[in-house]
VEXFITOR-438429 format. One record per residue (C-alpha): residue in one letter; x, y, z; residue number from 1. Coordinates in nm, 3 decimals, always signed. Each point is the difference from the previous one (the first is absolute). Layout:
# VEXFITOR-438429
residu:px:py:pz:num
A:X:Y:Z:NUM
...
This chain:
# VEXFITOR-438429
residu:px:py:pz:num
X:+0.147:-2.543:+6.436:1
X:-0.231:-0.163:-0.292:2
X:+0.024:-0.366:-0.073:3
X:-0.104:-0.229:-0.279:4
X:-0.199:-0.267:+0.090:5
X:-0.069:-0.276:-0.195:6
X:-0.225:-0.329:-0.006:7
X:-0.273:+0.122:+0.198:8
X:-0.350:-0.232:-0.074:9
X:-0.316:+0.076:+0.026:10
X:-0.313:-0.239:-0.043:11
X:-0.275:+0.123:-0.188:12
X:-0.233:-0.011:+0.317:13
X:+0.307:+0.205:+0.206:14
X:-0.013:+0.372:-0.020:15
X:+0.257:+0.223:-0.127:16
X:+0.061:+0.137:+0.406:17
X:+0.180:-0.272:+0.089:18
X:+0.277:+0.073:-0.240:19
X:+0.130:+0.253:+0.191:20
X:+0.003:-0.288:+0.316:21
X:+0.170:-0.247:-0.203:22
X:+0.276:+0.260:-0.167:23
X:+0.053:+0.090:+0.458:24
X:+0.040:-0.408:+0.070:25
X:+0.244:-0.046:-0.321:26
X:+0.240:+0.316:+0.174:27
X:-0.040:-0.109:+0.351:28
X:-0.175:+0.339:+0.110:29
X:-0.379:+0.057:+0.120:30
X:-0.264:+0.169:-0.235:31
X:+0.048:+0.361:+0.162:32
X:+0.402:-0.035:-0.101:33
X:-0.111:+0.063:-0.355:34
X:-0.068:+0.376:-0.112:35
X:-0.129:-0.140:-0.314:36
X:-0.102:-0.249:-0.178:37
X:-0.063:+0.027:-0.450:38
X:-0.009:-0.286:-0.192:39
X:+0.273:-0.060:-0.316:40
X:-0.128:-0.264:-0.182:41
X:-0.277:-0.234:-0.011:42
X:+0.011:-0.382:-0.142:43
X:-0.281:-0.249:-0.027:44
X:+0.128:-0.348:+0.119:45
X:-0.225:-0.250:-0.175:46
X:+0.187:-0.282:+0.004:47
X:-0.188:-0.201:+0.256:48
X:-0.405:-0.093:-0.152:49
X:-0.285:+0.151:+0.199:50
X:+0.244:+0.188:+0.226:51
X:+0.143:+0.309:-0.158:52
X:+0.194:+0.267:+0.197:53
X:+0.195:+0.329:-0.054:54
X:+0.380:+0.009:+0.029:55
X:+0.045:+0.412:+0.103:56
X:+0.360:+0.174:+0.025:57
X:-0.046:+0.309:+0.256:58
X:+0.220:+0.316:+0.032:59
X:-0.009:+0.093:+0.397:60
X:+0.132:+0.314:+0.190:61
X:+0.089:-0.099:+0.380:62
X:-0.100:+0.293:+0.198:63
X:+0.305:+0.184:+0.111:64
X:+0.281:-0.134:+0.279:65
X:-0.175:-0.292:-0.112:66
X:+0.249:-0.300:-0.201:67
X:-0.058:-0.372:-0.050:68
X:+0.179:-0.200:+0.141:69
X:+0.061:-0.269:-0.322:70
X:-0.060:+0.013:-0.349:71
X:-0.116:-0.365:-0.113:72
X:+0.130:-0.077:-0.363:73
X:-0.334:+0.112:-0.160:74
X:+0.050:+0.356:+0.173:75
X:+0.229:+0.291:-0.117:76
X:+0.037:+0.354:+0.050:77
X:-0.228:+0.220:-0.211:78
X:+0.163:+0.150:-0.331:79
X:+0.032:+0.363:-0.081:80
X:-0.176:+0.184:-0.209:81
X:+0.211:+0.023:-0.354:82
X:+0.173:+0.286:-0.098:83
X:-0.155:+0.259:-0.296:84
X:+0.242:-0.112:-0.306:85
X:+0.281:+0.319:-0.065:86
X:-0.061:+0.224:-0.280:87
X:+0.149:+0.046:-0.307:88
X:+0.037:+0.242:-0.280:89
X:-0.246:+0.010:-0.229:90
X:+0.145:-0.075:-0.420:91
X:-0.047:+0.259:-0.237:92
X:-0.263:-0.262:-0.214:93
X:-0.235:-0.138:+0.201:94
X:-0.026:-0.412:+0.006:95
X:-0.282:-0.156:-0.211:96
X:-0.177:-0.290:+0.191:97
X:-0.227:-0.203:-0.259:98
X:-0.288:-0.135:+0.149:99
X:-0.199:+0.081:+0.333:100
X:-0.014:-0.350:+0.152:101
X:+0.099:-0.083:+0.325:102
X:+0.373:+0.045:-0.166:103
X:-0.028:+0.342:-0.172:104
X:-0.196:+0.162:+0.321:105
X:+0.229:-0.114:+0.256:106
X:+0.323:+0.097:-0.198:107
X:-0.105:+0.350:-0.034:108
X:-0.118:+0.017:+0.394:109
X:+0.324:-0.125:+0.036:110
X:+0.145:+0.273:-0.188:111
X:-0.171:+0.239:+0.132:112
X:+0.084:-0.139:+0.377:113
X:+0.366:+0.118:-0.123:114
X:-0.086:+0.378:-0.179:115
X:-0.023:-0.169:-0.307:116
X:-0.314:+0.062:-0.257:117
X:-0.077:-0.200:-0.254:118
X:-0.238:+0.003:-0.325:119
X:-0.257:-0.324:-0.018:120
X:-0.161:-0.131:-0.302:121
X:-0.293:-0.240:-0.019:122
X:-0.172:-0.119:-0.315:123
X:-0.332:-0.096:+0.170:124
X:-0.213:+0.270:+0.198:125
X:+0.017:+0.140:+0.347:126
X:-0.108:-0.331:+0.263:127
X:-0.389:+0.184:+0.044:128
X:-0.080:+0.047:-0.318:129
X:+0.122:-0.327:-0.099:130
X:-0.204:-0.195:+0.191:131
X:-0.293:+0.083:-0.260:132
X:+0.194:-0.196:-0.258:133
X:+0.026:-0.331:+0.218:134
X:-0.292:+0.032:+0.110:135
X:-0.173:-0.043:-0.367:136
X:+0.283:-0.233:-0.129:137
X:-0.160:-0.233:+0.331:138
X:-0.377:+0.105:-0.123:139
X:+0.016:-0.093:-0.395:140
X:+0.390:-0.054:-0.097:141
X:+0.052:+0.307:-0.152:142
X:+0.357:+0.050:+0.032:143
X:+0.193:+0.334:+0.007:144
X:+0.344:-0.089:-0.110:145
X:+0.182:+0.299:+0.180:146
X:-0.250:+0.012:+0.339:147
X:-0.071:-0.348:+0.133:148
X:+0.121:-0.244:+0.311:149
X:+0.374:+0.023:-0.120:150
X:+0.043:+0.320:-0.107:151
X:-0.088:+0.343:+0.217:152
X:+0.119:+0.201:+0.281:153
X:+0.064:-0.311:+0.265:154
X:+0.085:-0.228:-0.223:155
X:-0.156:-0.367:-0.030:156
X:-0.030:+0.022:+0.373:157
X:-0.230:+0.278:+0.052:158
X:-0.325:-0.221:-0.133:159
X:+0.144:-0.346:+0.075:160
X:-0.025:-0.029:+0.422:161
X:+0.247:+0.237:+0.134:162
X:+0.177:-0.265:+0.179:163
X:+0.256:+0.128:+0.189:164
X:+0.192:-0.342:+0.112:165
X:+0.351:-0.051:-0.106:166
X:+0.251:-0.415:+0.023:167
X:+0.284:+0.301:-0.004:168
X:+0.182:+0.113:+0.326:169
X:+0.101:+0.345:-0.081:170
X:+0.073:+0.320:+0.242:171
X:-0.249:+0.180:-0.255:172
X:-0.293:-0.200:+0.062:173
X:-0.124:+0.197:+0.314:174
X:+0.087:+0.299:-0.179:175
X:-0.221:-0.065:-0.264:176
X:-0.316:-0.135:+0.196:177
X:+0.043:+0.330:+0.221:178
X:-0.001:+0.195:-0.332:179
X:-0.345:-0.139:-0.075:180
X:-0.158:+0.047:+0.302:181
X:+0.179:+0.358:-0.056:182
X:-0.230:+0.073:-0.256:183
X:-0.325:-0.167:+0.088:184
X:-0.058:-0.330:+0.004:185
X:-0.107:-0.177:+0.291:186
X:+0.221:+0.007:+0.323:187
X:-0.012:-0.386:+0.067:188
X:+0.193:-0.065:-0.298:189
X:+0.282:+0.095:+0.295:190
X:-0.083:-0.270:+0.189:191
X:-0.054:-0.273:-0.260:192
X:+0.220:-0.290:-0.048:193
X:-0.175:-0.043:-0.329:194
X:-0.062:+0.375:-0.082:195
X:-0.293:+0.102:-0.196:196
X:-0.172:+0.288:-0.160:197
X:-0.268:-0.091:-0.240:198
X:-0.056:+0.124:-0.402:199
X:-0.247:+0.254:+0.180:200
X:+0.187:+0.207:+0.232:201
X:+0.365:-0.075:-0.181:202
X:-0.081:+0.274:-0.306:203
X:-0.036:+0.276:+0.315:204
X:+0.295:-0.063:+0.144:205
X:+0.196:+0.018:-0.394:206
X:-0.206:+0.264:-0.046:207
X:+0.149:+0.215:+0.311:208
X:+0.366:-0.089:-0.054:209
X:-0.031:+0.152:-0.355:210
X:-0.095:+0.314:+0.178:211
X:+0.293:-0.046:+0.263:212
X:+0.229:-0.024:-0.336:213
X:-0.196:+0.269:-0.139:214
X:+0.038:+0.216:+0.271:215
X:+0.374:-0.050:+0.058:216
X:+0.069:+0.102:-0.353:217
X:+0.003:-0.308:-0.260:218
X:-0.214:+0.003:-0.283:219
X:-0.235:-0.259:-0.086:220
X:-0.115:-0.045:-0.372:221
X:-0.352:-0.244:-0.072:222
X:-0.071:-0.167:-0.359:223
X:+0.388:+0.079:-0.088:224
X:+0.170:-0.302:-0.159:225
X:+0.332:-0.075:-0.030:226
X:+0.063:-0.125:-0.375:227
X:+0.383:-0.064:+0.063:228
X:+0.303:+0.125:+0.150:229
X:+0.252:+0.271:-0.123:230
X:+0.395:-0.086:-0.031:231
X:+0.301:+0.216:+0.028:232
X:+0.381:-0.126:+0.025:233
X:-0.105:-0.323:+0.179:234
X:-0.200:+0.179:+0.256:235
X:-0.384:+0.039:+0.060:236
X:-0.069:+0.351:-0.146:237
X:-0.446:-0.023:+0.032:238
X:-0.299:-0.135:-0.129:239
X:-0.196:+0.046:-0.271:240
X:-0.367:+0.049:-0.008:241
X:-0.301:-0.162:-0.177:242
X:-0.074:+0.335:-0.171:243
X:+0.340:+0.020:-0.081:244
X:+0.103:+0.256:+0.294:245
X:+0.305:-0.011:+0.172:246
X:+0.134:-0.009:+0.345:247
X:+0.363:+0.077:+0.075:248
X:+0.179:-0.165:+0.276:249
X:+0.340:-0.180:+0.096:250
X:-0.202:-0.257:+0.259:251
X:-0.313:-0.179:-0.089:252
X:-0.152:-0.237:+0.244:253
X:-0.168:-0.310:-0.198:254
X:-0.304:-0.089:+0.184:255
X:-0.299:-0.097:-0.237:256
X:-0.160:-0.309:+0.185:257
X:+0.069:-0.375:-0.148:258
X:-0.286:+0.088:-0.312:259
X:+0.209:+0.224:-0.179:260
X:+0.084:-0.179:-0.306:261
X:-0.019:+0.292:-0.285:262
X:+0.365:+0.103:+0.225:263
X:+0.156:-0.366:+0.047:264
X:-0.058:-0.047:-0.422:265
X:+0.143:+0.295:-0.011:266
X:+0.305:-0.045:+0.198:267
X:+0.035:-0.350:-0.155:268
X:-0.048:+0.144:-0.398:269
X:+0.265:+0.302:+0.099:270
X:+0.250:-0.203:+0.222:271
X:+0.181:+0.298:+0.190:272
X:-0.202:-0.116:+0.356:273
X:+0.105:-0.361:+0.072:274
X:-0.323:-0.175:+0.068:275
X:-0.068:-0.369:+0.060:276
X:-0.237:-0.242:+0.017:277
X:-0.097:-0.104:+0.393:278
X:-0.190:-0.303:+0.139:279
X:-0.368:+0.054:+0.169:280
X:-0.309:-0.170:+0.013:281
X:-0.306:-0.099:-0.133:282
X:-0.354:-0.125:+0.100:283
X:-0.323:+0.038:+0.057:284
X:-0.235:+0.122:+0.308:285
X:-0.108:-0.188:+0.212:286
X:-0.366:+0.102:+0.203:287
X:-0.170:-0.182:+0.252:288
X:-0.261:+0.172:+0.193:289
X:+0.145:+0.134:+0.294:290
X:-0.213:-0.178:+0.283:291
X:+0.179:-0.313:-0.165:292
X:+0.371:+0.159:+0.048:293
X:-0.117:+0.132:+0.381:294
X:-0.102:-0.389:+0.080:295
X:+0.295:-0.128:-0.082:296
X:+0.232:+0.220:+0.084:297
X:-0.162:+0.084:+0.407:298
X:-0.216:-0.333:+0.040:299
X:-0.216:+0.021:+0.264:300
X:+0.106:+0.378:+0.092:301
X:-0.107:+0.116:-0.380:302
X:-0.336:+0.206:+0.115:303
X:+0.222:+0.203:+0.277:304
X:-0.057:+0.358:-0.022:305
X:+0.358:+0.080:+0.042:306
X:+0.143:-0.224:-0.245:307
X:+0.040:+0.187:-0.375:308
X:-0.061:-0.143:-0.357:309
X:+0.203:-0.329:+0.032:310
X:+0.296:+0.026:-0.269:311
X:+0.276:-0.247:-0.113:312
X:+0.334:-0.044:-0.134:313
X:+0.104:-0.333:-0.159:314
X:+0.290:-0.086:-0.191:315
X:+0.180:-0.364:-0.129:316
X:+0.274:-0.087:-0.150:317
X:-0.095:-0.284:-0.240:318
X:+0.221:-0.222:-0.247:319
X:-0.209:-0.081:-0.263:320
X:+0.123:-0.229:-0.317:321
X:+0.391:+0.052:+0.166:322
X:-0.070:+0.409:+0.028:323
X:-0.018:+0.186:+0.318:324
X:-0.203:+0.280:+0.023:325
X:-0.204:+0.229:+0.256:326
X:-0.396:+0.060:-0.007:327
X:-0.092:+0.217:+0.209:328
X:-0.337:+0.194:+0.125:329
X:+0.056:+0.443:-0.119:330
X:-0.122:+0.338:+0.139:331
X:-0.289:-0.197:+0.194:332
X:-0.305:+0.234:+0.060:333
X:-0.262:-0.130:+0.270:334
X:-0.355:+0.127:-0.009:335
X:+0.121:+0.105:-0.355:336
X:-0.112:-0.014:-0.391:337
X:+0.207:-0.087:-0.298:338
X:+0.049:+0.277:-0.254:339
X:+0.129:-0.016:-0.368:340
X:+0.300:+0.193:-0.070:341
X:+0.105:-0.009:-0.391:342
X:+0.201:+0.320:-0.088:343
X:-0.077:-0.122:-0.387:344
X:-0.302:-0.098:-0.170:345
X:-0.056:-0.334:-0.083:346
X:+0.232:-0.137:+0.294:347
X:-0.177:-0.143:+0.302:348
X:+0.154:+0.044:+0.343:349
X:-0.120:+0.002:+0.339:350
X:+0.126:+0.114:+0.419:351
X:-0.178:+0.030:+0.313:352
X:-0.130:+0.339:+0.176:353
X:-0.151:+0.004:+0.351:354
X:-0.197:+0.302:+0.169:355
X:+0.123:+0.142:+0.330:356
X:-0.246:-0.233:+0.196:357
X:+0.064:-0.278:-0.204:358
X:-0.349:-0.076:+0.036:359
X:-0.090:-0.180:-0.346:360
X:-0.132:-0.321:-0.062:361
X:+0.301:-0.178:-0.134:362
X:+0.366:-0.055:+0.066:363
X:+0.227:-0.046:-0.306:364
X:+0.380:-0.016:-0.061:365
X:+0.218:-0.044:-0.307:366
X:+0.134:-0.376:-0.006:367
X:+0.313:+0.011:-0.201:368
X:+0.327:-0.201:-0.129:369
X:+0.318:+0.135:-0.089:370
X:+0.118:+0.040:-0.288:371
X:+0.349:+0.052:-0.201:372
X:+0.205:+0.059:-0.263:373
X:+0.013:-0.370:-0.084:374
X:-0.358:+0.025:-0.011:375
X:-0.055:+0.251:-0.256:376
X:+0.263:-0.132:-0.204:377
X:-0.245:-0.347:-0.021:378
X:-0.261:+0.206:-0.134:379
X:+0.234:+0.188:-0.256:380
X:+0.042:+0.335:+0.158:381
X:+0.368:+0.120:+0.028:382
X:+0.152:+0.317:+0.100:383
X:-0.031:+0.263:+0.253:384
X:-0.351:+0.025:-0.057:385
X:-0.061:-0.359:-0.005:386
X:-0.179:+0.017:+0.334:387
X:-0.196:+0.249:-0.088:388
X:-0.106:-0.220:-0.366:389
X:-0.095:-0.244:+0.217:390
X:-0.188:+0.149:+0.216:391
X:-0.195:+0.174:-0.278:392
X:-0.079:-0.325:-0.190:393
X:-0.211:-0.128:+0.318:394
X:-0.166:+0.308:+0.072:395
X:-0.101:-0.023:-0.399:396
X:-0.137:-0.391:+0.035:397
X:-0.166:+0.125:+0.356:398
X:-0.180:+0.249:-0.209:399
X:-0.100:-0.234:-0.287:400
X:-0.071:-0.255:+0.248:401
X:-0.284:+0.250:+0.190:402
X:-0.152:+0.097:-0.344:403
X:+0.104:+0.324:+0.026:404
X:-0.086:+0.377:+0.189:405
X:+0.234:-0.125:+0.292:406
X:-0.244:-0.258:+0.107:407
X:+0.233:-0.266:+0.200:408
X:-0.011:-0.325:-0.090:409
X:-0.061:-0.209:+0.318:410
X:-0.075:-0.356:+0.143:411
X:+0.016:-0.156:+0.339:412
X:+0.258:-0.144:+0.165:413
X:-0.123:-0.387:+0.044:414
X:-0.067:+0.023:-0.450:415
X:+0.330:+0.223:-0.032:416
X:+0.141:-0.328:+0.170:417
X:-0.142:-0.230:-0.185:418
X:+0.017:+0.116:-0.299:419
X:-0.386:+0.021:-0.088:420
X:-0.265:+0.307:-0.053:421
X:-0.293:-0.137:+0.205:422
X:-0.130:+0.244:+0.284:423
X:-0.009:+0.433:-0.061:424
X:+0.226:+0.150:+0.174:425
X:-0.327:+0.199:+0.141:426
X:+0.006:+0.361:+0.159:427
X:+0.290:+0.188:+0.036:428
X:+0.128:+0.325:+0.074:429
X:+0.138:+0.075:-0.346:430
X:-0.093:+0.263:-0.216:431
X:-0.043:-0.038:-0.276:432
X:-0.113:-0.375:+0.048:433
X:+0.172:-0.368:-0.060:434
X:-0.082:-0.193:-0.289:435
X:+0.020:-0.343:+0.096:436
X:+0.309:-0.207:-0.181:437
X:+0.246:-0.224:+0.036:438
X:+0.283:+0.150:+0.105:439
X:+0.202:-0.285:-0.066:440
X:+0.066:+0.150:-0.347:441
X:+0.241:+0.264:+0.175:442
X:+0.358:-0.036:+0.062:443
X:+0.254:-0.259:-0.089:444
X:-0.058:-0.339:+0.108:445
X:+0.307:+0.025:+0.289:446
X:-0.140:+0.284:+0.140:447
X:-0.388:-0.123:+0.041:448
X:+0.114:-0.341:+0.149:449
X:+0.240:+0.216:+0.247:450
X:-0.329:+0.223:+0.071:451
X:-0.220:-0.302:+0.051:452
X:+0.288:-0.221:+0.253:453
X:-0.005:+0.341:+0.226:454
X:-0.384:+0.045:+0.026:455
X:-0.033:-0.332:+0.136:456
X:+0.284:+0.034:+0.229:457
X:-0.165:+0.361:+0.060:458
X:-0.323:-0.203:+0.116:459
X:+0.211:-0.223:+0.240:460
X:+0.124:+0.273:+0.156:461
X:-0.396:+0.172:+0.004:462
X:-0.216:-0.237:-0.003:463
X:-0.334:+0.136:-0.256:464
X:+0.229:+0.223:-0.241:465
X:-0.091:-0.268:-0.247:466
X:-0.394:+0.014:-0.010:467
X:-0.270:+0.083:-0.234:468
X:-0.005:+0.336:+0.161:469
X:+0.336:+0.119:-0.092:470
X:+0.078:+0.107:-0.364:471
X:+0.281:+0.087:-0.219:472
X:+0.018:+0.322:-0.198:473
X:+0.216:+0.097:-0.294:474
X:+0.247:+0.099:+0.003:475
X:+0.242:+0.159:+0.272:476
X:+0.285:+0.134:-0.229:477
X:+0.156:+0.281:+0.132:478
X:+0.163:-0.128:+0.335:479
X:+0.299:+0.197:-0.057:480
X:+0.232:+0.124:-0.298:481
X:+0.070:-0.187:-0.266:482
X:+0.302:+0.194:-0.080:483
X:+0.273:+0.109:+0.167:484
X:+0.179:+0.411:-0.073:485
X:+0.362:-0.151:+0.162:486
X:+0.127:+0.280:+0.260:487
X:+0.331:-0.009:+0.178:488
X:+0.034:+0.049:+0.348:489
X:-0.016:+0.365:-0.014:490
X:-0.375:-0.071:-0.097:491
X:+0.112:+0.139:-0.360:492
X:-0.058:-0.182:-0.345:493
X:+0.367:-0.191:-0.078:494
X:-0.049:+0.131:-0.337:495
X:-0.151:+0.394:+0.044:496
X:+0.095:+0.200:+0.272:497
X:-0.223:+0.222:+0.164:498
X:-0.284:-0.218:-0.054:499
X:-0.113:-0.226:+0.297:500
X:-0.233:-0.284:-0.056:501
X:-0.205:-0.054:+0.378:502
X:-0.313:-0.168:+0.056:503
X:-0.221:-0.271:-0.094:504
X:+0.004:+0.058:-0.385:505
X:+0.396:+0.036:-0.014:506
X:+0.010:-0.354:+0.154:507
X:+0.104:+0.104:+0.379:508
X:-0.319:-0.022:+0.215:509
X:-0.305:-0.170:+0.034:510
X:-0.287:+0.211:+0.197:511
X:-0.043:+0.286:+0.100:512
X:+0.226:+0.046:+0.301:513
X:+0.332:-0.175:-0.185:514
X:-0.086:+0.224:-0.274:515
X:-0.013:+0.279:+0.215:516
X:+0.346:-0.070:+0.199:517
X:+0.133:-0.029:-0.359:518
X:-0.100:+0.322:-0.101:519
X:+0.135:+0.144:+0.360:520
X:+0.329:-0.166:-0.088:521
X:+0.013:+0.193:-0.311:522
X:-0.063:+0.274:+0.198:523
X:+0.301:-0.075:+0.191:524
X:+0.222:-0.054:-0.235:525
X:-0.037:+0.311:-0.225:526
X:+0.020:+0.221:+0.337:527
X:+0.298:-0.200:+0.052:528
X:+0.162:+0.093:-0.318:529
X:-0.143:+0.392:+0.028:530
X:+0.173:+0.033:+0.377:531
């Protein structure tokens, strides 16, 4: 019989032996009652200052004739393996998946999981070769419009962490973690309660499930853009190229990351796919050398060799001027460097990226504040693509504001605060480079007191994130969509059918695992409708 065992802790001075002790006490059996012993899941408690532990959950076989005699309430009996999903009859025209994010990819594994092949098409270039073209938009700002951070085989996630952590409690998250590791990255990522693979071993693992896909039948199609969609009687009926190709088919999955705006103007100018606009979030980075973070975050306990890059996740809810709304720290990256990722010249925008190791000198994380509809009607922009206006406009003053070539215009917190450009921001991991600015000139009013109230609650709550040593960097724009392709719940658009929106850029997921399960949904659904 195999048990799940949770709330096991271990010190960072205890060794990983006596897990298998602990697990024996929780059952009420001895040490030899247990055939095996393999470890689930693995959590770093740092709550307590100076005295950080591990919080393990254990699978364990009793050897056989062997039972125990309770099950306390954090104990259960082992789950079984999940069935392989039923296959289906393949349609006479292949589906079209746009876009080989997260999304795109895991819809067509899905597929294939089912019998069902599929044809991909990407507008950037294969996840290898495009790592040449971020690497020299990071060297001199040269930017590649179709090959960049957001668009490629991976999606904005292939070159920005590879962060693997999920707030959503889905079935489908094991399923895609065990996918990964699948196909080559790291096995901890298993194990991890915060799951990671890094921007340098993530573009293998793409790299090998596009051979899987490859292998299994589907086609995949680099430097192909969709220009628009093709119509018949209501109904989805293909795509049409950039070089003015066609592609026949009655189901097209939508999946072209949240930077896709040639396609939202176009849905918005033609009006057959209902889009609207959708709230997100906007910022800047914030980087503090990563020593800093590890201090406060561990105390005492911050030079421990078994303690990783310290990270954090902060978030208020602040009524500012009679209006409520959330700040909140995004995709944080310790032992990481900021990188700039415009899709467009002359707009400046920034994320994080950190290396399997994590081993760089600074930590940095987007600090944003919501935004809305209400918001971008203040600032005159109406309309489905309202969001997406808005958005645009900052990243245009960003640019101005760094005196152009995507430098980032930059200044440190305690100025930012204060409202005053005395001390240089200093070094930084950002390539190209910061000019220094006040960055005070961004954003509505509302929004940079609302920014300012949650940094110094941000500083109660970690004492040192407001210091000379920690910066802000503009700007952190592209948090999520800023549109929204409405879908019913059969995953379909409510005005197309046959064409289903999934992912980040459709407005359904944020990261790569939600956008991931989305595109497995998809999956699910069109096998569904094939059975």
């Amino acid at each position: 019989m195999a048990y799940r065992v949770n709330n096991i802790g271990l010190w960072l001075d205890e060794p990983e032996e006596l897990l298998g002790q602990r697990a024996a006490e929780k059952l009420g059996v001895t040490r030899s009652d247990l055939a095996s012993v393999r470890v689930v899941r693995s959590v770093l408690d740092a709550r307590k200052k100076g005295s950080p532990r591990y919080i393990y959950t254990l699978e364990v076989e009793l050897a056989p004739g062997r039972k125990a005699p309770r099950l306390p309430p954090d104990v259960s009996e082992a789950p079984p393996a999940p069935e392989a999903p039923p296959r289906v009859k393949e349609p006479e025209k292949l589906p079209l998946i746009i876009g080989t994010g997260p999304a795109g990819l895991f819809c067509a594994l899905g597929l294939l999981e089912r019998g069902v092949r599929s044809i991909l098409l990407e507008r950037g270039k294969e996840v290898v070769t495009r790592r040449k073209d971020v690497a020299k938009l990071m060297r001199d700002g040269s930017l590649d419009r179709e090959s960049n951070m957001n668009f490629g085989e991976g999606g904005a996630g292939a070159y920005t962490d590879g962060k693997l952590s999920t707030r959503i409690n889905h079935p489908m998250v094991r399923k895609v973690i065990e996918a990964f590791a699948k196909y080559g990255a790291p096995d901890h990522i298993l194990i991890e309660g915060k799951p990671h693979i890094g921007s340098d071993l993530l573009p293998g693992a793409v790299a090998k499930l596009r051979e899987e896909l490859i292998a299994g039948g589907c086609q995949v199609y680099f430097e192909q853009r969709v220009e628009d969609l093709l119509y018949r009687d209501g109904r989805i009926a293909g795509v049409k190229m950039a070089d003015g190709r066609t592609l026949e088919s009655d189901r097209v999955i939508l999946a072209p990351g949240n930077s896709a705006r040639e396609l939202y103007e176009r849905f918005a100018a033609d009006g057959r796919v209902s889009v609207e606009a959708k709230p997100f979030a906007l910022g800047f980075r914030a980087e503090h050398p990563q020593s800093l973070i590890n201090g406060i975050q561990y105390g005492s306990a911050a030079k421990h060799s078994k303690l990783p890059p310290a990270d954090y996740k902060l978030a208020e809810n602040l009524d500012v001027d009679g209006e409520v709304r959330g700040v909140y720290s995004f995709c944080m990256c310790p032992g990481g460097i900021v990188v700039p990722t415009p899709t467009e010249e002359g707009l400046q925008c920034t994320n994080g990226m950190s290396n399997s190791r994590r081993n760089a000198k600074y930590a940095n994380a987007g600090i944003v504040v919501s935004v809305s509809v209400a918001d971008f009607a203040r600032e005159g922009f109406h309309g489905p693509l309202a969001g997406l206006e808005f958005q645009r406009h900052w990243e245009s003053e960003a640019y101005k504001l760094g005196g152009g070539r995507f430098f980032a215009p930059a200044q440190t917190i305690p100025d930012y605060l204060a409202g005053r450009v005395k001390k240089d921001p200093g070094d930084t991991s950002y390539r190209p480079g910061l000019a220094h600015t006040d960055l005070n000139q961004l954003f509505p009013e509302r929004l940079t007191q609302s920014i300012k109230a949650a940094l110094r609650t941000f500083d109660r709550k970690m004492k040192g994130f407001i210091s000379d040593e920690g910066k802000l960097i503009g700007i952190e724009s592209r948090t999520s969509s800023p549109v929204r392709i409405t879908r019913g719940d059969d995953l379909q658009s409510v005005s197309m059918r046959g064409l289903y929106p999934v992912g980040e850029g459709c407005g359904y997921a944020g990261g790569i695992v939600s956008s991931a399960i989305d595109g497995l949904r998809a999956a699910e659904q069109i096998a569904t409708e094939l059975a």
